[in-house]
PDB file of N, CA, C, O and CB in Angstrom:
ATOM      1  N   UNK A   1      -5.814  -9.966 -21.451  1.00  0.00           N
ATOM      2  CA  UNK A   1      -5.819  -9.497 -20.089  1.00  0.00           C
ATOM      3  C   UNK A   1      -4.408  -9.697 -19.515  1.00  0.00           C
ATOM      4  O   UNK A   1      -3.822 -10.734 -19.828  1.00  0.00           O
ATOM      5  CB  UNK A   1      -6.901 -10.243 -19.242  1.00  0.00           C
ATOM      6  N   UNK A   2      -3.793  -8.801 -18.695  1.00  0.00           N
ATOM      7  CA  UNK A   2      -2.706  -8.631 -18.201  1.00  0.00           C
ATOM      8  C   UNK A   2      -2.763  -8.907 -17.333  1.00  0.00           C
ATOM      9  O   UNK A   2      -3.747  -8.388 -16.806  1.00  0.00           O
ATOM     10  CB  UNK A   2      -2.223  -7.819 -18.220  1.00  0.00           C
ATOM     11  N   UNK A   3      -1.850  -9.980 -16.214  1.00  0.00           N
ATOM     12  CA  UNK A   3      -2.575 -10.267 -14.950  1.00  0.00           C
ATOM     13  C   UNK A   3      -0.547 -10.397 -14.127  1.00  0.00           C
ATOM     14  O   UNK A   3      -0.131 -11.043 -13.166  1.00  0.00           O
ATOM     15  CB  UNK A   3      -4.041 -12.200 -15.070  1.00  0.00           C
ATOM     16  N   UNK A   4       0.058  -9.603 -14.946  1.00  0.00           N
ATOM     17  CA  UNK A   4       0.969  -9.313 -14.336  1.00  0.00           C
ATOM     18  C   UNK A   4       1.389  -8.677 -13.626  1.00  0.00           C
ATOM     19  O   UNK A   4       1.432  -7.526 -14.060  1.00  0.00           O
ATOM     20  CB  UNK A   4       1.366  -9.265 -14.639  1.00  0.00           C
ATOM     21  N   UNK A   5       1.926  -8.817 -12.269  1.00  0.00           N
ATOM     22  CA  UNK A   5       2.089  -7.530 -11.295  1.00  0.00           C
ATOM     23  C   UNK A   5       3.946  -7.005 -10.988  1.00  0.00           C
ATOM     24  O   UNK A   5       4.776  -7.760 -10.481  1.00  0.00           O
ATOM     25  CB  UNK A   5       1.245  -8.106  -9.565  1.00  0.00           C
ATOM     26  N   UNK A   6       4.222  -5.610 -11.433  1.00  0.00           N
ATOM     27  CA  UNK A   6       5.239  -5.025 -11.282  1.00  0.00           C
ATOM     28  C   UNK A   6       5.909  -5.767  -9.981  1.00  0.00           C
ATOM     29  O   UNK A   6       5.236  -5.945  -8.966  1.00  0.00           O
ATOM     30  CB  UNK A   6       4.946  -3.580 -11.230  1.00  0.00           C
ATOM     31  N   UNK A   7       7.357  -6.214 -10.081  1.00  0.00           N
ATOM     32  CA  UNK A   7       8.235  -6.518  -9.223  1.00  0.00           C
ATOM     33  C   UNK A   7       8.007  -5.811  -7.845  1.00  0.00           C
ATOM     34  O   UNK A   7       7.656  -6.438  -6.846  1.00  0.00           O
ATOM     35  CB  UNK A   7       9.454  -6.255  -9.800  1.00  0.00           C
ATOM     36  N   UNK A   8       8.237  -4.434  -7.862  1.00  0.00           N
ATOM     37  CA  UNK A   8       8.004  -3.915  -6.554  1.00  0.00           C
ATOM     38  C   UNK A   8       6.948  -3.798  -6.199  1.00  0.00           C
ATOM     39  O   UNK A   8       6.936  -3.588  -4.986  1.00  0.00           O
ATOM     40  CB  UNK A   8       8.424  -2.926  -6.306  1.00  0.00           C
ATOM     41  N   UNK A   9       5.800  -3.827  -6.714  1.00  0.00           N
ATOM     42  CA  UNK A   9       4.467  -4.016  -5.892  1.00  0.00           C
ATOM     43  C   UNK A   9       4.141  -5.550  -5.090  1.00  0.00           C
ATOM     44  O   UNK A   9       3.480  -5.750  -4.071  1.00  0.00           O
ATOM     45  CB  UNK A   9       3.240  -3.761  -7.012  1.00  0.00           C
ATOM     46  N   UNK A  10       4.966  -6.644  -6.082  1.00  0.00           N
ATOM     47  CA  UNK A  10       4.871  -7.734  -5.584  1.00  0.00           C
ATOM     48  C   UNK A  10       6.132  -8.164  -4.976  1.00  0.00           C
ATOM     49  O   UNK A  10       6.622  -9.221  -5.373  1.00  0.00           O
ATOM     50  CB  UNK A  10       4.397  -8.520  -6.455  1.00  0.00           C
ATOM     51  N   UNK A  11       6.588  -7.638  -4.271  1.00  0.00           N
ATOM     52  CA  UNK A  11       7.457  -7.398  -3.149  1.00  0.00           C
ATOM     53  C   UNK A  11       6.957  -6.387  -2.055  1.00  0.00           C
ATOM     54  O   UNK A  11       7.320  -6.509  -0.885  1.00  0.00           O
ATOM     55  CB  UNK A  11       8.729  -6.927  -3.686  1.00  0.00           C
ATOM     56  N   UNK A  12       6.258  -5.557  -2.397  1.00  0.00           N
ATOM     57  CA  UNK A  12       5.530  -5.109  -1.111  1.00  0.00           C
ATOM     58  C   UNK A  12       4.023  -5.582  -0.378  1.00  0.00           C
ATOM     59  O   UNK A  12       3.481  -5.347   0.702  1.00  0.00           O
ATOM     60  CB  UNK A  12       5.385  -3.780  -1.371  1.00  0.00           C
ATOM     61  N   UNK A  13       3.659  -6.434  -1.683  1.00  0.00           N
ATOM     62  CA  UNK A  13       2.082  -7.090  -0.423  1.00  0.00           C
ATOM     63  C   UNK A  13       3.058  -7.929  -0.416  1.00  0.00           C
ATOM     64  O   UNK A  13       3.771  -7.470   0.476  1.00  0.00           O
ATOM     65  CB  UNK A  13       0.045  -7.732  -0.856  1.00  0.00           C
ATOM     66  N   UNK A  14       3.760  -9.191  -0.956  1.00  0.00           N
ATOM     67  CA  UNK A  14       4.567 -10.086   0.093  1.00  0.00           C
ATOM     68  C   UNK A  14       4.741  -9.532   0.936  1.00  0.00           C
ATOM     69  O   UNK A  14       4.065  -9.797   1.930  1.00  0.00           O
ATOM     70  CB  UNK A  14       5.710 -10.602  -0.118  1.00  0.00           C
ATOM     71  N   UNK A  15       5.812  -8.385   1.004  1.00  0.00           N
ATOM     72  CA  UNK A  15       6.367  -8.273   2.596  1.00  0.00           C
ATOM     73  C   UNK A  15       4.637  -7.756   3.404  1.00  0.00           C
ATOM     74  O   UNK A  15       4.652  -7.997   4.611  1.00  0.00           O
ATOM     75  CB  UNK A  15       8.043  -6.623   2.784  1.00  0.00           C
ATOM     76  N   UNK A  16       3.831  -7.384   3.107  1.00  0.00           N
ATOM     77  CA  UNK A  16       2.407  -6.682   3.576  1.00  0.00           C
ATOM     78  C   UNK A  16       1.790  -8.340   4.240  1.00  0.00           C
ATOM     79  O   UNK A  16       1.125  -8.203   5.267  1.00  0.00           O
ATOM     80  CB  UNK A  16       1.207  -5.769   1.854  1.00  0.00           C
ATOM     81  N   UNK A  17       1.927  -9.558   3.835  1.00  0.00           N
ATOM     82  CA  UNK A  17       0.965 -10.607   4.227  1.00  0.00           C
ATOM     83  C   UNK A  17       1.447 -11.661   4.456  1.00  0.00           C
ATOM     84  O   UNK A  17       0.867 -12.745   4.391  1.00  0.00           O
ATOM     85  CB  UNK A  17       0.057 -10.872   3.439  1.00  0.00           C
ATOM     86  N   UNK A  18       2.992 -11.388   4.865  1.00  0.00           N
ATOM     87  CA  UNK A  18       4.091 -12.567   5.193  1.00  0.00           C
ATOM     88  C   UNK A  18       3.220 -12.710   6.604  1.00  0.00           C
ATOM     89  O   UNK A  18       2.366 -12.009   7.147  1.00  0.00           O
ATOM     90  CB  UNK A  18       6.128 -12.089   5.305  1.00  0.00           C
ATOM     91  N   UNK A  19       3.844 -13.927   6.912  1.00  0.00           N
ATOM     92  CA  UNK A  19       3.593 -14.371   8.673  1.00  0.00           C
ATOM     93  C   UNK A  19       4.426 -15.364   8.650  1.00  0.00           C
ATOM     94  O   UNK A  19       4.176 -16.270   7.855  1.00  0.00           O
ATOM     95  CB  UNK A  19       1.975 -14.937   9.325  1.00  0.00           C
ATOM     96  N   UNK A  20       5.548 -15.460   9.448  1.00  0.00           N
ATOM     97  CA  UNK A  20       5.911 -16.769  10.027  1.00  0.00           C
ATOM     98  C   UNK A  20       5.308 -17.825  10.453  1.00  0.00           C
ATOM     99  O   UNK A  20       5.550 -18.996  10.158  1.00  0.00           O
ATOM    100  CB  UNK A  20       6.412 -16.649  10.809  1.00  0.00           C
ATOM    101  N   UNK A  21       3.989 -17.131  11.619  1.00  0.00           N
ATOM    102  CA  UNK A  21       2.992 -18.024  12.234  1.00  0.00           C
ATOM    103  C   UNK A  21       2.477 -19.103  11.486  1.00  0.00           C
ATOM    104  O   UNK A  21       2.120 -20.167  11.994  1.00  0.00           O
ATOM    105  CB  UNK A  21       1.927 -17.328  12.628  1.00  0.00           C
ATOM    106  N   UNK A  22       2.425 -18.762   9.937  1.00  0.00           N
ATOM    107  CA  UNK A  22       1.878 -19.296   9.134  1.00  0.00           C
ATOM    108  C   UNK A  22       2.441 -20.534   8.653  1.00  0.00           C
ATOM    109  O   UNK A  22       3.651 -20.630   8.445  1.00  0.00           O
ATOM    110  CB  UNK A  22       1.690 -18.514   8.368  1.00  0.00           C
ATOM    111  N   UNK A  23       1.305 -21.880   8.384  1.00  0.00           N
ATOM    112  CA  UNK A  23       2.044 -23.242   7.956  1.00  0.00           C
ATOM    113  C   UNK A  23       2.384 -22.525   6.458  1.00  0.00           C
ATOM    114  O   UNK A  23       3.500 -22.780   6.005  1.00  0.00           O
ATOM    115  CB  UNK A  23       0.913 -24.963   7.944  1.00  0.00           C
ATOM    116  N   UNK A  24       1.566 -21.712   5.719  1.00  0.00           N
ATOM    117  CA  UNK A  24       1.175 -21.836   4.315  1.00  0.00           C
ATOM    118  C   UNK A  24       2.598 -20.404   4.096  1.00  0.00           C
ATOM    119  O   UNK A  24       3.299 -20.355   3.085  1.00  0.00           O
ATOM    120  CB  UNK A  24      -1.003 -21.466   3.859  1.00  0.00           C
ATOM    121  N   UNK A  25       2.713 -19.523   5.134  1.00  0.00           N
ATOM    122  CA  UNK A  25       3.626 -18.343   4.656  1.00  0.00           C
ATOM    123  C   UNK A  25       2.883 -16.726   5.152  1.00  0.00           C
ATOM    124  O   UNK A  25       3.407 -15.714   5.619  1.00  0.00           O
ATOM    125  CB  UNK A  25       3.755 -18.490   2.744  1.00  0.00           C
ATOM    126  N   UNK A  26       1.684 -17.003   4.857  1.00  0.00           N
ATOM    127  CA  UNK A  26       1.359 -15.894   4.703  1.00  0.00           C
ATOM    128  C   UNK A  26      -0.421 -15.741   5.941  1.00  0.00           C
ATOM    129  O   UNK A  26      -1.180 -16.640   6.305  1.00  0.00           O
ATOM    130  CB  UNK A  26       1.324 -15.742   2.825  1.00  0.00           C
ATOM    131  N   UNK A  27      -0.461 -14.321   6.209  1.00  0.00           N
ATOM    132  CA  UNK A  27      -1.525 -14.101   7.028  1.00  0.00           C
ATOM    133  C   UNK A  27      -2.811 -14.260   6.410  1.00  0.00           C
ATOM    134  O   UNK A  27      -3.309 -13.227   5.961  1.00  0.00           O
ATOM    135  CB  UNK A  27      -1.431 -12.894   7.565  1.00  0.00           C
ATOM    136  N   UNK A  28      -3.429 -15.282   6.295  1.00  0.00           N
ATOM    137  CA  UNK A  28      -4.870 -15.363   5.679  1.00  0.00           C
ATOM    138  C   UNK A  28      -6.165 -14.306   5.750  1.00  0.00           C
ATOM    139  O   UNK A  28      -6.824 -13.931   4.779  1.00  0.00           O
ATOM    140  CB  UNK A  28      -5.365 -16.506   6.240  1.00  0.00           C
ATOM    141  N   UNK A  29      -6.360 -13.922   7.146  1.00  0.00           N
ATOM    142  CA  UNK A  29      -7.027 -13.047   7.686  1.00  0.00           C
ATOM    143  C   UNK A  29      -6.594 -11.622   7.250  1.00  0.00           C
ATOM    144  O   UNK A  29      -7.523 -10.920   6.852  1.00  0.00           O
ATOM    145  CB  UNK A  29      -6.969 -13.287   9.003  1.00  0.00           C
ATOM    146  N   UNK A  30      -5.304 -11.037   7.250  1.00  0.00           N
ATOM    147  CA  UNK A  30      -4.568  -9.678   6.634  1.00  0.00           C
ATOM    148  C   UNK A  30      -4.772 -10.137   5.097  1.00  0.00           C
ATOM    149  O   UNK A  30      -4.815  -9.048   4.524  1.00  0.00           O
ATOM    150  CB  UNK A  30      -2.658  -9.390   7.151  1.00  0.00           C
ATOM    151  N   UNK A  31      -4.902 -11.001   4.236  1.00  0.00           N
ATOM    152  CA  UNK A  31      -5.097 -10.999   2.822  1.00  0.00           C
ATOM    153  C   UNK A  31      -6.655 -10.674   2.619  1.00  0.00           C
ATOM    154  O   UNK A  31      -7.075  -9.836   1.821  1.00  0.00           O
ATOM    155  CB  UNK A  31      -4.633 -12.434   2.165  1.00  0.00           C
ATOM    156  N   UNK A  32      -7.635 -11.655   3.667  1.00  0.00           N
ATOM    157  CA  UNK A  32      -8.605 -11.037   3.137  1.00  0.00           C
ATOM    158  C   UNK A  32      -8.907  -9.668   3.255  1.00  0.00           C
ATOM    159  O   UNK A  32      -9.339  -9.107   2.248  1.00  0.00           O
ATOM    160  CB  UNK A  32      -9.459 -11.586   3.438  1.00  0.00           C
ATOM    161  N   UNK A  33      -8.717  -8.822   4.612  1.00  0.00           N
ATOM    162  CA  UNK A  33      -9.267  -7.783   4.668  1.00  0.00           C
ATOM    163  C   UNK A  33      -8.901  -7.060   3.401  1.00  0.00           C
ATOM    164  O   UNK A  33      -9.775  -6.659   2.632  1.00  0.00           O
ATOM    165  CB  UNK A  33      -8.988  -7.191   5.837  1.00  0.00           C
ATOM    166  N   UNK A  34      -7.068  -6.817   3.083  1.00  0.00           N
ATOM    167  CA  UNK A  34      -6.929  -6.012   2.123  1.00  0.00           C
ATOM    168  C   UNK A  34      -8.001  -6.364   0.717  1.00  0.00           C
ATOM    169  O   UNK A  34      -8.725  -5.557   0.135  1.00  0.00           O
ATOM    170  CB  UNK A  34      -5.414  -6.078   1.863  1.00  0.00           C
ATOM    171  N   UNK A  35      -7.873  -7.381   0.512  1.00  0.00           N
ATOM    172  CA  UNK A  35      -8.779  -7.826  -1.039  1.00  0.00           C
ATOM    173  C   UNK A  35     -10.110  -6.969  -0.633  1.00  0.00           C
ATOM    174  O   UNK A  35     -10.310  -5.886  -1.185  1.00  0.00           O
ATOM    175  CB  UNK A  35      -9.243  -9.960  -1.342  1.00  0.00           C
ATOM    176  N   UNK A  36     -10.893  -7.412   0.215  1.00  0.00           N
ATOM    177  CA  UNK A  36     -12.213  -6.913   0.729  1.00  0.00           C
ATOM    178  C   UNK A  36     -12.145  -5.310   0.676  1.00  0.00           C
ATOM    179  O   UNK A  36     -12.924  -4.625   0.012  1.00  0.00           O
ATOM    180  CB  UNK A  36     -12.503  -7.476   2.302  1.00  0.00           C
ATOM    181  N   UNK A  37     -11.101  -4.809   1.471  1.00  0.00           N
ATOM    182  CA  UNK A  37     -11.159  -3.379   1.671  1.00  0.00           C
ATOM    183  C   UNK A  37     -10.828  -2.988  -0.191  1.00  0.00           C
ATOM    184  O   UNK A  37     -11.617  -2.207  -0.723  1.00  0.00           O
ATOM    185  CB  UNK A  37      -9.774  -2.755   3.079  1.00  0.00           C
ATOM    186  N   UNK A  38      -9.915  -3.448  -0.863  1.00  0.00           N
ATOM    187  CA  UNK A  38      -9.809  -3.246  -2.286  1.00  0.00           C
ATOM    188  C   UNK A  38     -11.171  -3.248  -3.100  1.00  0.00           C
ATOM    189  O   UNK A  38     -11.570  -2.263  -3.721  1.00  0.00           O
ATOM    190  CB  UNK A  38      -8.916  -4.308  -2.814  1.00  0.00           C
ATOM    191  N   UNK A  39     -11.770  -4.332  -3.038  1.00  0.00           N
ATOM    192  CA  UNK A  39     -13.229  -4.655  -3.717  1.00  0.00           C
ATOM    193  C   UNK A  39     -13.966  -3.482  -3.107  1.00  0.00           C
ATOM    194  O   UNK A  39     -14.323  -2.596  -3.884  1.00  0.00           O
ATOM    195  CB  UNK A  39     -14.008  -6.284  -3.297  1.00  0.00           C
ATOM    196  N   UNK A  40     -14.247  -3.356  -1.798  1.00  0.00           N
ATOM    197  CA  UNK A  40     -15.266  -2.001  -1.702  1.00  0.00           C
ATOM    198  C   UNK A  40     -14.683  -0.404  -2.252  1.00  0.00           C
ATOM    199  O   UNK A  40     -15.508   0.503  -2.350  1.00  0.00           O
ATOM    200  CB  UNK A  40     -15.637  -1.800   0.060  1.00  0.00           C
ATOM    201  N   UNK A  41     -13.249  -0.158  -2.586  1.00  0.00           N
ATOM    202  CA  UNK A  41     -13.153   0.713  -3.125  1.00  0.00           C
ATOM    203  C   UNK A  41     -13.321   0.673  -4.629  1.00  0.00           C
ATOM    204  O   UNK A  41     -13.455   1.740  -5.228  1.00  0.00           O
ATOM    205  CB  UNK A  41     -12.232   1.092  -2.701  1.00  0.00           C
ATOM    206  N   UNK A  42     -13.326  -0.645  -5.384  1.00  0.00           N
ATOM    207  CA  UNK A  42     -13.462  -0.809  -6.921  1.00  0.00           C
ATOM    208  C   UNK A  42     -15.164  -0.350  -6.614  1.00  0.00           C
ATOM    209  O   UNK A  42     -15.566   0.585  -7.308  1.00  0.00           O
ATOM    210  CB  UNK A  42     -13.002  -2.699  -7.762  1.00  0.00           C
ATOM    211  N   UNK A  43     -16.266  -1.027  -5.514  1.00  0.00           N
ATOM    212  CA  UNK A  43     -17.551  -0.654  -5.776  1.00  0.00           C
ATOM    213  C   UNK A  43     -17.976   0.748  -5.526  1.00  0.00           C
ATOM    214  O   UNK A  43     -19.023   1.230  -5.958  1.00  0.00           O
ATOM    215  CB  UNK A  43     -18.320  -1.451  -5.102  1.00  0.00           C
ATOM    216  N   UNK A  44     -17.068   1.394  -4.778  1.00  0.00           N
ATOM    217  CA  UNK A  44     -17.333   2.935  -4.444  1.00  0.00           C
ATOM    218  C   UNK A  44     -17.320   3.245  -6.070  1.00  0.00           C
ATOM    219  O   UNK A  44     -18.240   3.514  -6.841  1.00  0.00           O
ATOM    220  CB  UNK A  44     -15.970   3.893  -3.317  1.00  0.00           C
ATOM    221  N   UNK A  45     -15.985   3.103  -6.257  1.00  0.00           N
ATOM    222  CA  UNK A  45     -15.856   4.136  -7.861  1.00  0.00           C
ATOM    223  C   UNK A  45     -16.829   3.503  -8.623  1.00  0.00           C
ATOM    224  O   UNK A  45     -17.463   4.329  -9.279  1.00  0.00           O
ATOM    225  CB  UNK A  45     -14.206   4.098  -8.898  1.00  0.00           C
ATOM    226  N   UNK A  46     -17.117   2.597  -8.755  1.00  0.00           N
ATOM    227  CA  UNK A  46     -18.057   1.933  -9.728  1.00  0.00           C
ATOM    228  C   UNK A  46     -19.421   3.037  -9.440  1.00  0.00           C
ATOM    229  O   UNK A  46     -19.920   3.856 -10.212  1.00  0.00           O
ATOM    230  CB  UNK A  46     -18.368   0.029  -9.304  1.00  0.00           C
ATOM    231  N   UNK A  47     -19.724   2.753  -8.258  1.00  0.00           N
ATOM    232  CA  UNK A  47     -21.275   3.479  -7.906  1.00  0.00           C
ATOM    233  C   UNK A  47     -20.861   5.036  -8.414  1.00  0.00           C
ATOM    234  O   UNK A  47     -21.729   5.700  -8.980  1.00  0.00           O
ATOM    235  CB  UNK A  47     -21.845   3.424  -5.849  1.00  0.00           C
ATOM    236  N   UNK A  48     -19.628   5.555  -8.217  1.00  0.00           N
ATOM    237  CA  UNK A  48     -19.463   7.249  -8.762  1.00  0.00           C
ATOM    238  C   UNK A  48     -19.904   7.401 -10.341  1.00  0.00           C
ATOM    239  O   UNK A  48     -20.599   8.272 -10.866  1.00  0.00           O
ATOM    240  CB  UNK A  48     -17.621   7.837  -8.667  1.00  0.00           C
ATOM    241  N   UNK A  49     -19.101   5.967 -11.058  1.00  0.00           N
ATOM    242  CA  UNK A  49     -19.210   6.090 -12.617  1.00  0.00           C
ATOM    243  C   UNK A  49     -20.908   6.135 -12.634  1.00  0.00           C
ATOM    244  O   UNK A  49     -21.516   7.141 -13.001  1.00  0.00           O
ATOM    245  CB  UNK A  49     -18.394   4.594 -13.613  1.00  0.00           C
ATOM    246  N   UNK A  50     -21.613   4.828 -12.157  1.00  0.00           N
ATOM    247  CA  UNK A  50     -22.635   4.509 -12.771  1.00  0.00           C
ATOM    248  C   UNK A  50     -23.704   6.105 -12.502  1.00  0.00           C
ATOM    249  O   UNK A  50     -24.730   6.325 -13.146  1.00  0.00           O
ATOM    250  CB  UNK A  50     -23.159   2.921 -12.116  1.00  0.00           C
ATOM    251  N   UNK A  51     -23.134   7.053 -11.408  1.00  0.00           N
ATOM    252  CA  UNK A  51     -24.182   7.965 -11.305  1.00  0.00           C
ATOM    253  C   UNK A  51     -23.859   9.192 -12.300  1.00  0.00           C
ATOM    254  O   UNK A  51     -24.666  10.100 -12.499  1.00  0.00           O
ATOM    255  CB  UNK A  51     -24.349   8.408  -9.786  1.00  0.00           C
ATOM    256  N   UNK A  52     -22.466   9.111 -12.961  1.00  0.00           N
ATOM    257  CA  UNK A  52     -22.117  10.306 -13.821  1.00  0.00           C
ATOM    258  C   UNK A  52     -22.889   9.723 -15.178  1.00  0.00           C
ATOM    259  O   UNK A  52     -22.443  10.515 -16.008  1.00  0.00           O
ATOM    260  CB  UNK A  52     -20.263  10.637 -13.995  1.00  0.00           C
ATOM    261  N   UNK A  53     -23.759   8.843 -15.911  1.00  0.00           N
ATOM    262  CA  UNK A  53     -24.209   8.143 -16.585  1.00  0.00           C
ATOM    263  C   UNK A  53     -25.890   8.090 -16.626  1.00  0.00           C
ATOM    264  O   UNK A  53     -26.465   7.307 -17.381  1.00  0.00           O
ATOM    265  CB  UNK A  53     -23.551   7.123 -16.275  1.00  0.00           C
TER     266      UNK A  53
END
């Protein structure tokens, strides 16, 4: 499993979930939505595959 992510993609969610505000760096709340909004598009396509089947 490859769990490496291209330089410029991981330079653009950094710059996507930076916060100053932040003790830790980054916007907790803007990370989850994107992951969340990501996961319901992996389950959309999933539900497309499982109905071409």
């Amino acid at each position: 499993m490859n769990l490496e992510v291209d330089e410029n993609a991981k330079k653009e969610i950094g710059q996507a979930i930076t916060s100053p505000d932040s003790p830790v760096g980054i916007d907790a709340k803007k990370t989850h939505i994107i992951i969340i909004n990501k996961l319901i598009e992996i389950e959309k396509r999933l539900d497309k595959l499982e109905k071409l089947h």
